[in-house]
N, C-alpha and C positions, 0 to 999 in steps of 0.2 A: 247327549241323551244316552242313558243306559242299553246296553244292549238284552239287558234282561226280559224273557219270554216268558207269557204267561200259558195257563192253560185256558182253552177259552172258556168262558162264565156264562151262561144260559142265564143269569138272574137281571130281569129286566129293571129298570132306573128313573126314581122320579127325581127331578132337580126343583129345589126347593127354595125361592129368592123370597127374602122379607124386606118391605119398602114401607118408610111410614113421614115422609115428606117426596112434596114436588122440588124440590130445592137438589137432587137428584135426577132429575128427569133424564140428564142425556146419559148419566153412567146408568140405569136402569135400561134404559135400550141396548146400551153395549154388553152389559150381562147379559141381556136375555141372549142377542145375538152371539156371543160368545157360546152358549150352551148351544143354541140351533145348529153350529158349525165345528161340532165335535166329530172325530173322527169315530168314535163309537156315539150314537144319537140315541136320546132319554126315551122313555116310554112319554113321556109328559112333561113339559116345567111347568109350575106351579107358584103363581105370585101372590104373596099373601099380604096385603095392606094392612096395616096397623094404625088402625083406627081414624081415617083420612080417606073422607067420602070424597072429598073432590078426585084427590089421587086414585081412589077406586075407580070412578066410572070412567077417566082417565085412560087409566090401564083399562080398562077392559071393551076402550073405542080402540084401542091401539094396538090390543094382543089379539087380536078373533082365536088364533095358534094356542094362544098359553091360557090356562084355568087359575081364571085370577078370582083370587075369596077374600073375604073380608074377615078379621082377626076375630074370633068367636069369644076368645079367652080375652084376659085381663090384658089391659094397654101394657105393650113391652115385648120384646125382641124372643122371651120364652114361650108367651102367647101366643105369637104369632108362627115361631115354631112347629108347637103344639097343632094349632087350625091345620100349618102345615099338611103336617102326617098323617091327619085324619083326612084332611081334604084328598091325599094322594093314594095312589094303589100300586107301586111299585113293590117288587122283591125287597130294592133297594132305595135309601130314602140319601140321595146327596143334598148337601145343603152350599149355597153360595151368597155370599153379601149380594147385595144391592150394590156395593160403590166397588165390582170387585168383576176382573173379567179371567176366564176359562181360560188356560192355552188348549188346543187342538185336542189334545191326547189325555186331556184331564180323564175326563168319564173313563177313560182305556184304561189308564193307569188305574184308577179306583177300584173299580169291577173286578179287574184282573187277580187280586188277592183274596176276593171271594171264593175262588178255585178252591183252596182252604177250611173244610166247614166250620174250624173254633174260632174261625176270625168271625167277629161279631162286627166290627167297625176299620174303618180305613179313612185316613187321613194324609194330607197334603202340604205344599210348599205355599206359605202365602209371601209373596214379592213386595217389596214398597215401590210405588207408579209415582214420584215425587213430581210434585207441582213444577218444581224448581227444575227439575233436574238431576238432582241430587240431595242427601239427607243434609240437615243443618252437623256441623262441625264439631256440636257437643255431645250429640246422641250417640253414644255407641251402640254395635252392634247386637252386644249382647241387652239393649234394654229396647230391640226394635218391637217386640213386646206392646211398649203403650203404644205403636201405631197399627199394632192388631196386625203385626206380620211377622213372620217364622224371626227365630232369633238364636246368636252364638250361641252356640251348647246344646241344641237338635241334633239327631241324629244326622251324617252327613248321606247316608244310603237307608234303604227299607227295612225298619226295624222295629219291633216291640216297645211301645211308648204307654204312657199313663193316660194321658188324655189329647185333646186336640185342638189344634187353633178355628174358632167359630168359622172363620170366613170360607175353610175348607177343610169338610169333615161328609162322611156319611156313614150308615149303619144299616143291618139286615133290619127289617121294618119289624121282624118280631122282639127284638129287641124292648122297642115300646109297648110290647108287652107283657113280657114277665121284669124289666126293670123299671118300668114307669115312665113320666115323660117328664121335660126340661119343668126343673122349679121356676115356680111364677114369682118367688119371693126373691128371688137374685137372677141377676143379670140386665143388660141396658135396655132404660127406657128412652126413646128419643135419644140428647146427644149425652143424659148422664153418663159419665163414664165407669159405670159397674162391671162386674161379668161376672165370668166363671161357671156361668150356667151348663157350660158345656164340661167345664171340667169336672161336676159335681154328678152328669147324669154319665161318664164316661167310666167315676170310680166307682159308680152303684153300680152298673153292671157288670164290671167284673169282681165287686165282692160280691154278688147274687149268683155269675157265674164263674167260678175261678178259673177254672178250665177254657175261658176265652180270650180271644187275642183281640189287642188293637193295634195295628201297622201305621205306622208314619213312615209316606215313604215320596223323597225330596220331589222326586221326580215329575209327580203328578202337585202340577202347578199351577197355581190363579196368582194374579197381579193386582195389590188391594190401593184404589186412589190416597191418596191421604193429602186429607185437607189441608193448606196454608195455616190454620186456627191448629192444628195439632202438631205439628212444629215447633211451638210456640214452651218457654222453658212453663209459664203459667199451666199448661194444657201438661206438660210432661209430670210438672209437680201433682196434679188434681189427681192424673191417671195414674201415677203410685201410692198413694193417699186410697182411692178407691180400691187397688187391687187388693191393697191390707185390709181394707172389709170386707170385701168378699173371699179371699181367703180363710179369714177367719170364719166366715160364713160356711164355707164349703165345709170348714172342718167342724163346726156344729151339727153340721147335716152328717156327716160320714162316719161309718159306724169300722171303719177299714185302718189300719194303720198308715195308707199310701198316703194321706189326706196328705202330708205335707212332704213326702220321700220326692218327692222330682224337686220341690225348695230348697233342700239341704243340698243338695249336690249341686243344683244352681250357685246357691249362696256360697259354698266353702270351695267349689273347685273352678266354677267361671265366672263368676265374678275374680275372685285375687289374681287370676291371670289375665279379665280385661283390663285393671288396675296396673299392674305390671307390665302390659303391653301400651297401656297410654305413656305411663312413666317413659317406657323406654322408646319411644316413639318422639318425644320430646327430649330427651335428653342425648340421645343418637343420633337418630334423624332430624333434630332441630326444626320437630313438627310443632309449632305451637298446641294444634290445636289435641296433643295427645293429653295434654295435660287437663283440657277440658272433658275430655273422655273420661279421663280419670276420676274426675270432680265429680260428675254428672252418676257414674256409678256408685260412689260412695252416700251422695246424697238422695239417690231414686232408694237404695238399699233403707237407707234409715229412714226415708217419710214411707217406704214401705211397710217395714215393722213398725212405725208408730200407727199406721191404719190397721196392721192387723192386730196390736196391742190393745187400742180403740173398740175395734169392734167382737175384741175378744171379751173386754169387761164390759162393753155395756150391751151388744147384741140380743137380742132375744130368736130362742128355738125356733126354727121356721117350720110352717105345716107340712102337712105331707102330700107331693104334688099329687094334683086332681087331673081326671079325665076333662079337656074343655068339650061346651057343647059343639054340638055337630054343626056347621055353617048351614044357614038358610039354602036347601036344594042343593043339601051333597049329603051323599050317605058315608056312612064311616066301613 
C-alpha cells in the first residue's frame, strides 16, 4: 500500500451499484457489503435495477439499508447510471459494478484526491477475481481490457488519465451538470458487449472544462468477477469487434482531439512491447504459452480496428444525451 496522505475531504459519497439480472445475486450482496465495510463509509449506496421487476422488489426485501430504484431511463447500463445520480444526493457520485467488490480503503482513496478543487473525477484499479484461479494462457495482460479490468499500459501510481474503467470511477456530482450525463446511445445493455459510455462522458467534460483533472490512481482498488463465458477466445473476439464500434462511436460524439490520444499510444507503444514480450518469453523462457500472448494481441488489435472501421463507415450521429425522468418517489 502507498504510503501517500491525503488532505481530508469534507465531500460526502454516494455509491452507485447497477444490477439488471438475478443470475448475480450473490455478487450483488457482496458489493453491497463491500461498500458497507469501508473504512471511510458512503453517505448512501444506491442500487439501481435495470429494468427487472422481479430483481427490484428482491433487492429492496433485502436492502431496508440501500435506496434501491428502478431504471427511469432507457434499458441499459447508461440509463441506469443516469437514474443513478438523480436518484443520489452526495457531493460525490462513486460508481461500482454489480459483479465487482470494494477493497476496505476504496472510498479513502477516492475522496481523498477531491482535496484538489480542478479534480472533477477520480478513478481506480479494477483486479480480475478469476473463476479458475487464474487468467486463460492467451490473454495478455495488456488486452485485460475485454474483461473490464485495469490493463498493461495504466498508470502504475496516481496520475492524470483521459478516462476511466466503468466498474471503478466517480465524479464531483456537478459535473452532471454542466457536462451532461452518460449517452444512452452507447454502452452495455444486458450481456451485449459495448461500452465506452464512460469514456465519452469523461472526454466531454474536460473539453467543457479544460482546466479539470481526472486522477487514476492504482491504489484505490475493487476486484471485478469474471465470468467462465468471458474467458472464452469466442467472448474475447465479440468484445474487440464491439470496442471498435464504440470507439468509433465515442469519436462521432467528441468534438476534442483526445477522442483517440490514449489509442495511439496504447497501439504503437504497448501493444509492440506486449508482442515482444510474448516472443521473448517463448523463445527464452521456452514459455509456450508466450507465443499465444503474442497471437491473441495481434489479433484483438486487428478485429479491433475492423469494428472501429465498421462503425466508422456505417455509424450514424448519436443524439445529445437527455436528462432521464425522475424515479417514482425520488426528487432530483
Amino acid at each position: 500500500m502507498s504510503q501517500e496522505t491525503f488532505t481530508a475531504s469534507p465531500e460526502s459519497v454516494s455509491v452507485i451499484i447497477c444490477a439488471y439480472t438475478q443470475g448475480r445475486w450473490d455478487q450483488i450482496l457482496e458489493a453491497v457489503d463491500s461498500v458497507r465495510n469501508q473504512t471511510r463509509g458512503p453517505k448512501e449506496i444506491v442500487l439501481v435495477v435495470d429494468h427487472n421487476d422481479e430483481l427490484l422488489a428482491r433487492s429492496r426485501a433485502q436492502f431496508p439499508d440501500v435506496l434501491v430504484a428502478a431504471n427511469a431511463g432507457r434499458r441499459g447500463l447508461s440509463g441506469a447510471r443516469n437514474t443513478g445520480v438523480q436518484a443520489s444526493c452526495g457531493d460525490i457520485v462513486a460508481f461500482l459494478d454489480d459483479d465487482a467488490v470494494a477493497h476496505r480503503s476504496w472510498l479513502e482513496r477516492l475522496v481523498g484526491h477531491y482535496a484538489a478543487p480542478e479534480v472533477c473525477g477520480v478513478g481506480g484499479a479494477v483486479e480480475p477475481l478469476w473463476t479458475t484461479g487464474e487468467g486463460p494462457s492467451y490473454l495478455p495482460p495488456e488486452f485485460y481490457w475485454v474483461v473490464g479490468c485495469s490493463y498493461k499500459g495504466l498508470p502504475t501510481q496516481a496520475a492524470d488519465v483521459r478516462n476511466f474503467i466503468g466498474a471503478n470511477m466517480s465524479f464531483r456530482r456537478d459535473v452532471f451538470e454542466w457536462a451532461g450525463w452518460f449517452e444512452s446511445e452507447i454502452g452495455r445493455i444486458g450481456t451485449r458487449p459495448l461500452g465506452c459510455e464512460e469514456t465519452e462522458l469523461c472526454i466531454r467534460a474536460v473539453t467543457r472544462r479544460p482546466t479539470s483533472r481526472l486522477i487514476y490512481d492504482p491504489e484505490a482498488r475493487v476486484g471485478h468477477h469474471v465470468a467462465p463465458e468471458r474467458v472464452r477466445w469466442r467472448y474475447f473476439r465479440s468484445r474487440c469487434y464491439a470496442e471498435g464500434l464504440s470507439k468509433a462511436a465515442v469519436v462521432r460524439l467528441s468534438t476534442s482531439k483526445s477522442g483517440l490520444a490514449s489509442e495511439r499510444t496504447y497501439t504503437f507503444q504497448t501493444l509492440p512491447l506486449g508482442v515482444l514480450g510474448g516472443l521473448r518469453d517463448t523463445l527464452v523462457r521456452r514459455d509456450p504459452t508466450g507465443l499465444k500472448r503474442s497471437g491473441a494481441i495481434v489479433a484483438g488489435l486487428g478485429i479491433t480496428v475492423a469494428g472501429y472501421v465498421v462503425g466508422t463507415t456505417t455509424g450514424r450521429r448519436l443524439r445529445t444525451p437527455e436528462r432521464p425522468a425522475a424515479p417514482i418517489g425520488l426528487t432530483s
